[in-house]
N, CA, C and O atoms as a GROMACS GRO file, in nm:
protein
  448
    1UNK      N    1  -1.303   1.488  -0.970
    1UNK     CA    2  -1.289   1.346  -0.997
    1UNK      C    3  -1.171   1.291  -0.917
    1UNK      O    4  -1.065   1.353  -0.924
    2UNK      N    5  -1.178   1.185  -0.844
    2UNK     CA    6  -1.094   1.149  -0.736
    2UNK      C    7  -0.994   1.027  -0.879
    2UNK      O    8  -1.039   0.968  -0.976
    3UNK      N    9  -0.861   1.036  -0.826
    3UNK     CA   10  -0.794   0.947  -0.919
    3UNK      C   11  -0.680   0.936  -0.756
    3UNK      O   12  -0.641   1.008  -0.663
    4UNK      N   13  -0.667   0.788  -0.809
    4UNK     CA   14  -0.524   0.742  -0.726
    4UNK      C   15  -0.453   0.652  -0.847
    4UNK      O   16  -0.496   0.581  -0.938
    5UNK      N   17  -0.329   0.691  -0.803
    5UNK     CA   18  -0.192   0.646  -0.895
    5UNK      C   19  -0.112   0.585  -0.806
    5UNK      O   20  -0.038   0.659  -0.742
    6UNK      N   21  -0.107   0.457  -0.784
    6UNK     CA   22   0.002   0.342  -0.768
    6UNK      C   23   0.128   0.360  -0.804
    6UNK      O   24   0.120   0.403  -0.919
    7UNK      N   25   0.249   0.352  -0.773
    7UNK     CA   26   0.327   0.333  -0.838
    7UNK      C   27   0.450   0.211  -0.743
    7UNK      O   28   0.398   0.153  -0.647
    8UNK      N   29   0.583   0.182  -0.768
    8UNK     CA   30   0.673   0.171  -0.716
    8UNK      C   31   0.685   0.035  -0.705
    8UNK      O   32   0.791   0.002  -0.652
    9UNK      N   33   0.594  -0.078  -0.746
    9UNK     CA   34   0.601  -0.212  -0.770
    9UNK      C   35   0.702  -0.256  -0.856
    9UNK      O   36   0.754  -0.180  -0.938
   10UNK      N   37   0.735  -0.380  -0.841
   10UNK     CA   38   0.900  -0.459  -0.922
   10UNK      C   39   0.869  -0.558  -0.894
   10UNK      O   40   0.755  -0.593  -0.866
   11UNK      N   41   1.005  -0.646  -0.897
   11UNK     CA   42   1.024  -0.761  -0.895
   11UNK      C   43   1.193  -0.738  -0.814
   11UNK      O   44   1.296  -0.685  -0.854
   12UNK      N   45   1.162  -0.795  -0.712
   12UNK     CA   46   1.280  -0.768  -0.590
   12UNK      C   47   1.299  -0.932  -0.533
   12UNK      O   48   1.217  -1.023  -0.535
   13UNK      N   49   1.422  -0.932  -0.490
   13UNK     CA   50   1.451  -1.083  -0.455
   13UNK      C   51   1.420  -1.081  -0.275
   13UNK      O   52   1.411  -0.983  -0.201
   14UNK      N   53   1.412  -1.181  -0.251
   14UNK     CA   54   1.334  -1.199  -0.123
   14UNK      C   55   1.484  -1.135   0.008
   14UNK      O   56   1.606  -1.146  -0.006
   15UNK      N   57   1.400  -1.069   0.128
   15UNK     CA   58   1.492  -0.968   0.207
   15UNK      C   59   1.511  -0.879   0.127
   15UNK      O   60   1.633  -0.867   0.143
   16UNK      N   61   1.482  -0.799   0.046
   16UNK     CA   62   1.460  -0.710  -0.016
   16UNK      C   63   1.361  -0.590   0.023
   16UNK      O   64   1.286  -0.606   0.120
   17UNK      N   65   1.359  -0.475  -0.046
   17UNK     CA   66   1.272  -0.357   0.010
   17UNK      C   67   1.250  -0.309  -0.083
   17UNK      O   68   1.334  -0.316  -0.172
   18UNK      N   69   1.092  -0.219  -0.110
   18UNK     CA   70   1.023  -0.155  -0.212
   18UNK      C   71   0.925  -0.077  -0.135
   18UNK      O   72   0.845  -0.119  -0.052
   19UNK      N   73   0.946   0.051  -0.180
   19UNK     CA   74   0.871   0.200  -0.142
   19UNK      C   75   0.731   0.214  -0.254
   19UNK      O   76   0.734   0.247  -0.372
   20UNK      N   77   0.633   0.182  -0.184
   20UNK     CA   78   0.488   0.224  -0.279
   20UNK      C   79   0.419   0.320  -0.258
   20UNK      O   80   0.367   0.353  -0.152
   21UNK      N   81   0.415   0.362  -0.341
   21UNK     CA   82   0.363   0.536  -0.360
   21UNK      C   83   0.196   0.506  -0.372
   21UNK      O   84   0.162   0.391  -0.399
   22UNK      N   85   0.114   0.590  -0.354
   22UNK     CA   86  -0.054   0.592  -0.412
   22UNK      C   87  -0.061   0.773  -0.346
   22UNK      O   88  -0.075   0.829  -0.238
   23UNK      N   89  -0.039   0.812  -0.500
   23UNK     CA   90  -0.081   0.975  -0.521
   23UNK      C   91  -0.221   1.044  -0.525
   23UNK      O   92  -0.284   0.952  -0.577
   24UNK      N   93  -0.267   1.094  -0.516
   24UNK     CA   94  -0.386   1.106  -0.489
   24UNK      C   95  -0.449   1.289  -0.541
   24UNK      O   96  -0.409   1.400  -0.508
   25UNK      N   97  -0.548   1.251  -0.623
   25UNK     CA   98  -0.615   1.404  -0.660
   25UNK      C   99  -0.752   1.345  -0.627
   25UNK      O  100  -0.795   1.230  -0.615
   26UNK      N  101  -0.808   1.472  -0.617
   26UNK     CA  102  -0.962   1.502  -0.623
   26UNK      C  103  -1.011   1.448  -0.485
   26UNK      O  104  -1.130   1.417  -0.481
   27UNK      N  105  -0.928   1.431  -0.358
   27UNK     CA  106  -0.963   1.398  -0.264
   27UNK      C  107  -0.848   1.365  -0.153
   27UNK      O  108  -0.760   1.290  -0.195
   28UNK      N  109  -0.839   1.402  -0.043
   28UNK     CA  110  -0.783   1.485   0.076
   28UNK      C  111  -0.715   1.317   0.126
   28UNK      O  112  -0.787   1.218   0.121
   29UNK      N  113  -0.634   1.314   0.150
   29UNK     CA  114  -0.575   1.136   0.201
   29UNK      C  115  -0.559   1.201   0.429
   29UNK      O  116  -0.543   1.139   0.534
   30UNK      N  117  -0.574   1.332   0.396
   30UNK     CA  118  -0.488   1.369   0.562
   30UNK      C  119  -0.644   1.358   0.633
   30UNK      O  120  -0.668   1.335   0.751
   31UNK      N  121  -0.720   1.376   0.546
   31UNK     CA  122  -0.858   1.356   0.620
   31UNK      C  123  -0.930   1.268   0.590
   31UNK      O  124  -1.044   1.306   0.567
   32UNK      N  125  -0.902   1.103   0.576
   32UNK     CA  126  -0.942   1.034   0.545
   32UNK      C  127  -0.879   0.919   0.594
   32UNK      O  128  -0.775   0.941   0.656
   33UNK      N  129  -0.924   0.769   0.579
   33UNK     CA  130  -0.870   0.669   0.626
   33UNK      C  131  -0.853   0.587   0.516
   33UNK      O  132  -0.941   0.536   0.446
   34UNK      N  133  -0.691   0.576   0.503
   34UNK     CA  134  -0.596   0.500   0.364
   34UNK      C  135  -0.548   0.375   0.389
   34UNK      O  136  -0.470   0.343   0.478
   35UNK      N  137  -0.614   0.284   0.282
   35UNK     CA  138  -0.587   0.173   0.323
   35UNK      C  139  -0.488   0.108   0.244
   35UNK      O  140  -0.497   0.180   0.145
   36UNK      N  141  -0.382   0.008   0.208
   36UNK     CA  142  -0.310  -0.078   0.158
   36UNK      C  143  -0.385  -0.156   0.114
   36UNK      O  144  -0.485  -0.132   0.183
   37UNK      N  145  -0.417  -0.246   0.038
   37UNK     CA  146  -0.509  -0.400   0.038
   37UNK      C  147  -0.368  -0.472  -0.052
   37UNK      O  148  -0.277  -0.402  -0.096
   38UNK      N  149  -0.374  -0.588  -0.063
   38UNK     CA  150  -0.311  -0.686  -0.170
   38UNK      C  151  -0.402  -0.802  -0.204
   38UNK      O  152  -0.482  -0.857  -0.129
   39UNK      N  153  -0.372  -0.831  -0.349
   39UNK     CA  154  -0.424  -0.932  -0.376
   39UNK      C  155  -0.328  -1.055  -0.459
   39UNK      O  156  -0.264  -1.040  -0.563
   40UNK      N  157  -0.341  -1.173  -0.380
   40UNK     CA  158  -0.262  -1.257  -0.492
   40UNK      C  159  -0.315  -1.322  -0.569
   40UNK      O  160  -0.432  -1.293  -0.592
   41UNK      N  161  -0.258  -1.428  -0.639
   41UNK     CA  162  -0.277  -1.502  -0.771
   41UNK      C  163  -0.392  -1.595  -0.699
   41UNK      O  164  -0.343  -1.686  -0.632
   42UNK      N  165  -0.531  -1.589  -0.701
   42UNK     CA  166  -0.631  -1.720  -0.676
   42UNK      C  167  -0.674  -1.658  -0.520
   42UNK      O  168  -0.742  -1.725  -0.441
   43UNK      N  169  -0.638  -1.565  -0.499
   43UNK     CA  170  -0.670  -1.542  -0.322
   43UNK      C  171  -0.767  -1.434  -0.375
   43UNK      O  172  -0.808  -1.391  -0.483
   44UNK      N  173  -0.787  -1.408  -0.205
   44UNK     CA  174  -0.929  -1.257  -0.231
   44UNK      C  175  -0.826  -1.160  -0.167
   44UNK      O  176  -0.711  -1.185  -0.129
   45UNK      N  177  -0.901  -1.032  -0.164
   45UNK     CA  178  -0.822  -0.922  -0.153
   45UNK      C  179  -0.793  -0.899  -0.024
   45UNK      O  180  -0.889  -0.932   0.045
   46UNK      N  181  -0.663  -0.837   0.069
   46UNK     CA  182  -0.701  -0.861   0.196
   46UNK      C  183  -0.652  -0.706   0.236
   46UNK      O  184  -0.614  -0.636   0.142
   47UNK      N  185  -0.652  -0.658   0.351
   47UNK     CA  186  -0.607  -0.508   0.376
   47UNK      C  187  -0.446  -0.557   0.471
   47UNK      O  188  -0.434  -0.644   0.557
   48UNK      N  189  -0.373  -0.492   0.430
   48UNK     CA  190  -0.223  -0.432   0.460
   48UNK      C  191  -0.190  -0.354   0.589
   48UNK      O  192  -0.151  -0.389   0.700
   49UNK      N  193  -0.221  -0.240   0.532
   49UNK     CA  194  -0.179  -0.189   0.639
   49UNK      C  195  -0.299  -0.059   0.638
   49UNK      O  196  -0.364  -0.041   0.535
   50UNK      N  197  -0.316   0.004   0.725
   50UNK     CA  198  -0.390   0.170   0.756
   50UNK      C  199  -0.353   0.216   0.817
   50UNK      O  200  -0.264   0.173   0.891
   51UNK      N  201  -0.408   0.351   0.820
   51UNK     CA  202  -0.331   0.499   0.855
   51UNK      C  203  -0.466   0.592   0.858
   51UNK      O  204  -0.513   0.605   0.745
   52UNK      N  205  -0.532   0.653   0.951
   52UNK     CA  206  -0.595   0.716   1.009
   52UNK      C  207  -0.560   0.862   0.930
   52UNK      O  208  -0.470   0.888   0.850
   53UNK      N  209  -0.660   0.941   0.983
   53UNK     CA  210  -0.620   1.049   0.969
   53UNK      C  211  -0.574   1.156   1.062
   53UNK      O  212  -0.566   1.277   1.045
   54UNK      N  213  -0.537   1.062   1.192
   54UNK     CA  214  -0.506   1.140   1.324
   54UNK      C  215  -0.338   1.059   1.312
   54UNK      O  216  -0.250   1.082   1.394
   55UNK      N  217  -0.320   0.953   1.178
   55UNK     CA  218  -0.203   0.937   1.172
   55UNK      C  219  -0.178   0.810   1.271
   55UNK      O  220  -0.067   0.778   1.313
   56UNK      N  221  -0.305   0.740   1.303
   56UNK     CA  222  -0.275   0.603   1.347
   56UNK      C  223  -0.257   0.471   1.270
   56UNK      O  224  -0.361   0.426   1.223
   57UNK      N  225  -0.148   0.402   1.250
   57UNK     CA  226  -0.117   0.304   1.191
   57UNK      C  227  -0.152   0.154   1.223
   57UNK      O  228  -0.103   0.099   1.322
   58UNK      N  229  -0.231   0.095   1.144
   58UNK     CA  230  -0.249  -0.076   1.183
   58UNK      C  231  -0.222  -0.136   1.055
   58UNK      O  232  -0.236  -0.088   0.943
   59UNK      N  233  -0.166  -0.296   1.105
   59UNK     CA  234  -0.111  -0.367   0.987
   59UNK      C  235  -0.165  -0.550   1.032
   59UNK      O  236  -0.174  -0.609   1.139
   60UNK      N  237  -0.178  -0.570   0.956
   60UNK     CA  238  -0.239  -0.738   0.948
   60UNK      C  239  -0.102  -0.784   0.988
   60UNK      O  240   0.002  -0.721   0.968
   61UNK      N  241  -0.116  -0.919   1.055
   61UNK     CA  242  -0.009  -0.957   1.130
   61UNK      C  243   0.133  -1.016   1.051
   61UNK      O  244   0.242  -1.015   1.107
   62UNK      N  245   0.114  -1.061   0.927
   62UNK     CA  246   0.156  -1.123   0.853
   62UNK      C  247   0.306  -1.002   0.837
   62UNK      O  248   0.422  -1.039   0.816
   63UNK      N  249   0.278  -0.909   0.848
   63UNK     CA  250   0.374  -0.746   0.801
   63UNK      C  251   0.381  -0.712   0.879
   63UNK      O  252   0.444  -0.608   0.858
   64UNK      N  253   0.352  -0.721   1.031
   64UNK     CA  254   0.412  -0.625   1.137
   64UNK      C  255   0.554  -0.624   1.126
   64UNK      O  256   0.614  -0.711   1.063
   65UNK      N  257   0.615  -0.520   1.189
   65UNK     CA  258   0.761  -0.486   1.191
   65UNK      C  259   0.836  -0.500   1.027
   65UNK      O  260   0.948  -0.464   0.990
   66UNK      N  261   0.762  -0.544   0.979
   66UNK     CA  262   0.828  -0.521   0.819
   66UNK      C  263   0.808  -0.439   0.737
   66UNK      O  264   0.890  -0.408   0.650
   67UNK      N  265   0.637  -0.364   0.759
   67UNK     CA  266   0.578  -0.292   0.625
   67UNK      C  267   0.579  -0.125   0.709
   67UNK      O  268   0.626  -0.126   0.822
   68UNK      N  269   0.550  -0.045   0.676
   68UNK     CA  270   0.552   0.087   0.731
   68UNK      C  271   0.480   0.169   0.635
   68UNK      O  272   0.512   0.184   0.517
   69UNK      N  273   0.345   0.240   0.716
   69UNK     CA  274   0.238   0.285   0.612
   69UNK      C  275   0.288   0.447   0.676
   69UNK      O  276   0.300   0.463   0.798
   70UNK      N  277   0.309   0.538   0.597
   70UNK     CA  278   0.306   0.663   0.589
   70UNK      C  279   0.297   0.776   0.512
   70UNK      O  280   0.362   0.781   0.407
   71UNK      N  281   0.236   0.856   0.543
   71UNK     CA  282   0.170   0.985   0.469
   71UNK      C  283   0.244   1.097   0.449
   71UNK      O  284   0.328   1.122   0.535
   72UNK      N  285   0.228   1.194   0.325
   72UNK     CA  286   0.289   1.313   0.300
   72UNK      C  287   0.217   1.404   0.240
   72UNK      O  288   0.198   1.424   0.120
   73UNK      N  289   0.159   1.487   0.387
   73UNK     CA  290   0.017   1.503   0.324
   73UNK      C  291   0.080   1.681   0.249
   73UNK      O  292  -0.001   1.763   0.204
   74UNK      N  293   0.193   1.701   0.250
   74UNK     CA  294   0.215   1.824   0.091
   74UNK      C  295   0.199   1.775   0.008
   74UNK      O  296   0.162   1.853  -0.080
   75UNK      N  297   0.207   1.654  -0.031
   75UNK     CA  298   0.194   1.580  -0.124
   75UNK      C  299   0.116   1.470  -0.204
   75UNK      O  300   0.123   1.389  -0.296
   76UNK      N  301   0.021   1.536  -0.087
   76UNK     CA  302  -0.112   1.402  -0.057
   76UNK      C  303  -0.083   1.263  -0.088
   76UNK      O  304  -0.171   1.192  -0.135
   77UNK      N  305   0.037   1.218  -0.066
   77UNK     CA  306   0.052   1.076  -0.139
   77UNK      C  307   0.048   0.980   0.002
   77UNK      O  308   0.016   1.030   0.109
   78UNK      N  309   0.071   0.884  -0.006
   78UNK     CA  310   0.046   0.767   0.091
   78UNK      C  311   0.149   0.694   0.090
   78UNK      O  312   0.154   0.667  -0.030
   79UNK      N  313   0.243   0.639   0.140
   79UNK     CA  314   0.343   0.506   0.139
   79UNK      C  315   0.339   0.409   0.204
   79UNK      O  316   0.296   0.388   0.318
   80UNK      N  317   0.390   0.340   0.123
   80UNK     CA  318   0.408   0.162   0.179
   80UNK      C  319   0.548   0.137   0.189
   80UNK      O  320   0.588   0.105   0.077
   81UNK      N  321   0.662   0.138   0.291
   81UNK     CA  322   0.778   0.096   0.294
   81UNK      C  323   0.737  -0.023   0.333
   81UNK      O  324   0.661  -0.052   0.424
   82UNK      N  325   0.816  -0.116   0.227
   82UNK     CA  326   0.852  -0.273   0.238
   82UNK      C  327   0.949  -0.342   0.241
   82UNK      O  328   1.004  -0.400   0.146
   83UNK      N  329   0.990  -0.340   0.401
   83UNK     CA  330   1.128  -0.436   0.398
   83UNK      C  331   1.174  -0.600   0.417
   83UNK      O  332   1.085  -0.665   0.471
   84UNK      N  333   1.242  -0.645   0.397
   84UNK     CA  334   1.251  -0.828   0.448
   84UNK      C  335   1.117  -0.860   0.405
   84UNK      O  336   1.022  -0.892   0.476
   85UNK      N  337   1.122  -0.842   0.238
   85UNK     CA  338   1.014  -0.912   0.177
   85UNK      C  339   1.020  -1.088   0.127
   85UNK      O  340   1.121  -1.150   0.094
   86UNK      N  341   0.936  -1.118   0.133
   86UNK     CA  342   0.928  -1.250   0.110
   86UNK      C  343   0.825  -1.308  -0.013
   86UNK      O  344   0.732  -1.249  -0.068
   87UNK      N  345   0.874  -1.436  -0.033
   87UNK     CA  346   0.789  -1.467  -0.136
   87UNK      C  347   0.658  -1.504  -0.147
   87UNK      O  348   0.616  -1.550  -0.254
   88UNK      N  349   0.598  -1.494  -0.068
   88UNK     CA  350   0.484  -1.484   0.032
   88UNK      C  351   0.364  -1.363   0.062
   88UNK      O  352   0.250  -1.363   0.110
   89UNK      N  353   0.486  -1.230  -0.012
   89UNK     CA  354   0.430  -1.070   0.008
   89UNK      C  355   0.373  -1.047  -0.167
   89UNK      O  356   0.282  -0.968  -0.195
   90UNK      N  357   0.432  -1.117  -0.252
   90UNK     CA  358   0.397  -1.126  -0.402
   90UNK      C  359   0.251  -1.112  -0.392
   90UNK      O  360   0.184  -1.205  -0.345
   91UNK      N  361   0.188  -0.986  -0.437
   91UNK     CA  362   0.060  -0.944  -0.503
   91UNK      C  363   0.079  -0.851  -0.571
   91UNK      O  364   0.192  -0.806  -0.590
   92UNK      N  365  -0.053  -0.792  -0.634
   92UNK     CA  366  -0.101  -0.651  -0.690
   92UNK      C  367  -0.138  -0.558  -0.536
   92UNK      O  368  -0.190  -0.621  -0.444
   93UNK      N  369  -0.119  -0.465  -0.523
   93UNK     CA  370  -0.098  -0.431  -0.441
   93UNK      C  371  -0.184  -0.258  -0.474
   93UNK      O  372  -0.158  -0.192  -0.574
   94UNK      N  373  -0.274  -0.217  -0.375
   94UNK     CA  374  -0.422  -0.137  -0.432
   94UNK      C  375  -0.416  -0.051  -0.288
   94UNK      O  376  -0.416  -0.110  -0.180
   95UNK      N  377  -0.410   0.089  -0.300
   95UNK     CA  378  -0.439   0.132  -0.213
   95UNK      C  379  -0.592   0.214  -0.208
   95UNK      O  380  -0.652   0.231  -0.314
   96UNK      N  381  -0.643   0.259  -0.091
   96UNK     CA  382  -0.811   0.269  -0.093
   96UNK      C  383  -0.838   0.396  -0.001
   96UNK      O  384  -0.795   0.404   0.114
   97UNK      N  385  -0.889   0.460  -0.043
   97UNK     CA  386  -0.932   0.584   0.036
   97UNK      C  387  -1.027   0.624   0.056
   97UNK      O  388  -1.097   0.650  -0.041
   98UNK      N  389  -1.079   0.651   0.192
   98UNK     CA  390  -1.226   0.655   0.273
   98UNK      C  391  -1.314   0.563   0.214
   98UNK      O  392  -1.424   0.593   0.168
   99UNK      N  393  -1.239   0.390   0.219
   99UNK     CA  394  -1.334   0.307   0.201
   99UNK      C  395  -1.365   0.286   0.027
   99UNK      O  396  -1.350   0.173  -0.020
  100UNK      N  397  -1.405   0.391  -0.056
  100UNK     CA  398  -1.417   0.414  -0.167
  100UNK      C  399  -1.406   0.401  -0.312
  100UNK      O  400  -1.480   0.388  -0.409
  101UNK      N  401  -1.294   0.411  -0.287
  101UNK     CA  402  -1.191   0.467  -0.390
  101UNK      C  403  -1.057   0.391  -0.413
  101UNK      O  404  -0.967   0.389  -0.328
  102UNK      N  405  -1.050   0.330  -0.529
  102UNK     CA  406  -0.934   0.251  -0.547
  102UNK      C  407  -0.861   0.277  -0.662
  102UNK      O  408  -0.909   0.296  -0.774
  103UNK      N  409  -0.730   0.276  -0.629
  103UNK     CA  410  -0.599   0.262  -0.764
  103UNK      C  411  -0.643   0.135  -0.846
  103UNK      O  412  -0.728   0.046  -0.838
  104UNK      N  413  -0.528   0.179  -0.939
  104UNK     CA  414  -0.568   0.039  -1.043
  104UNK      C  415  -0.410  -0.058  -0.990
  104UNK      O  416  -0.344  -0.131  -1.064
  105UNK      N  417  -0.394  -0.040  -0.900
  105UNK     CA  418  -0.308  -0.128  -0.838
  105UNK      C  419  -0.145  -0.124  -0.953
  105UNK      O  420  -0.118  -0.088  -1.068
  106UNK      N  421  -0.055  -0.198  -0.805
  106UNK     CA  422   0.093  -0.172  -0.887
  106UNK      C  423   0.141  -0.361  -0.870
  106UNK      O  424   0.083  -0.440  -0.795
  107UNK      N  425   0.224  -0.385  -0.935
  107UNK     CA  426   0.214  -0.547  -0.928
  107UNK      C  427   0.422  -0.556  -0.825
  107UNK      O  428   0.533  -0.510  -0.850
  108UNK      N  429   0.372  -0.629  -0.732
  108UNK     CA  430   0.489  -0.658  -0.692
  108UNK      C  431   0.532  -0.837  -0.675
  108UNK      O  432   0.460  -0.931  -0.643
  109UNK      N  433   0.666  -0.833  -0.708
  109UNK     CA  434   0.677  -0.968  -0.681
  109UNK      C  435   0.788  -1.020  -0.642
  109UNK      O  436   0.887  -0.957  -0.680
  110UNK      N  437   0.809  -1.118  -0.578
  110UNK     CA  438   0.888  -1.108  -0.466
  110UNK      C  439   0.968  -1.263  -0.460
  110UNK      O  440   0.927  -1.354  -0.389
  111UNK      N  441   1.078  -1.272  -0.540
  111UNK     CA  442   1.151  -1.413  -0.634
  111UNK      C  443   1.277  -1.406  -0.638
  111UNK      O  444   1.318  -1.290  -0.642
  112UNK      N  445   1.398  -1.531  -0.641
  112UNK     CA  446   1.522  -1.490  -0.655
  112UNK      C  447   1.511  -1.596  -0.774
  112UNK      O  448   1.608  -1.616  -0.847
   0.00000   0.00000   0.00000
């Protein structure tokens, strides 16, 4: 049974940084393609950032040079480093594996 676990969401004041975890059993993240998505309040869901399983990284333009998607695959977990956040980056925040498979998301929000 494949399960992903979210974690590492808050409430951080804007230029701020938050590390998101999505742990992963019952299915391989180093051989697969992991996605980020967010969703905000009244919007649809959109994708973040990805990470290949040859370890290639793409990010929607909105997060370039700010967000940083990386893998630890002893640990099969996935990360989202988030720096010079804005109030603008505020969603639930869902990571997705081989298309599939989704967390029950971690809520971040992003306010002074």
């Amino acid at each position: 049974q494949v399960q992903l676990v979210e974690s590492g969401g808050g409430l951080v004041q804007p230029g701020g940084s938050l590390r998101l975890s999505c742990a992963a059993s019952g299915i391989i993240v180093s051989i697969n393609v992991v996605h980020w998505f967010r969703q905000a309040a009244g919007k649809q869901r959109e994708r973040v950032a990805s990470i290949t399983n040859n370890g290639v990284t793409n990010y929607v333009d909105s997060v370039k040079s700010r967000f940083t998607i990386s893998r630890d695959n002893s640990k099969n977990t996935v990360y989202l480093q988030m720096n010079s956040l804005k109030p603008d980056d505020t969603a639930v925040y869902y990571c997705n594996v081989g298309g599939g498979y989704w967390g029950q998301g971690t809520p971040v929000t992003v306010s002074s």
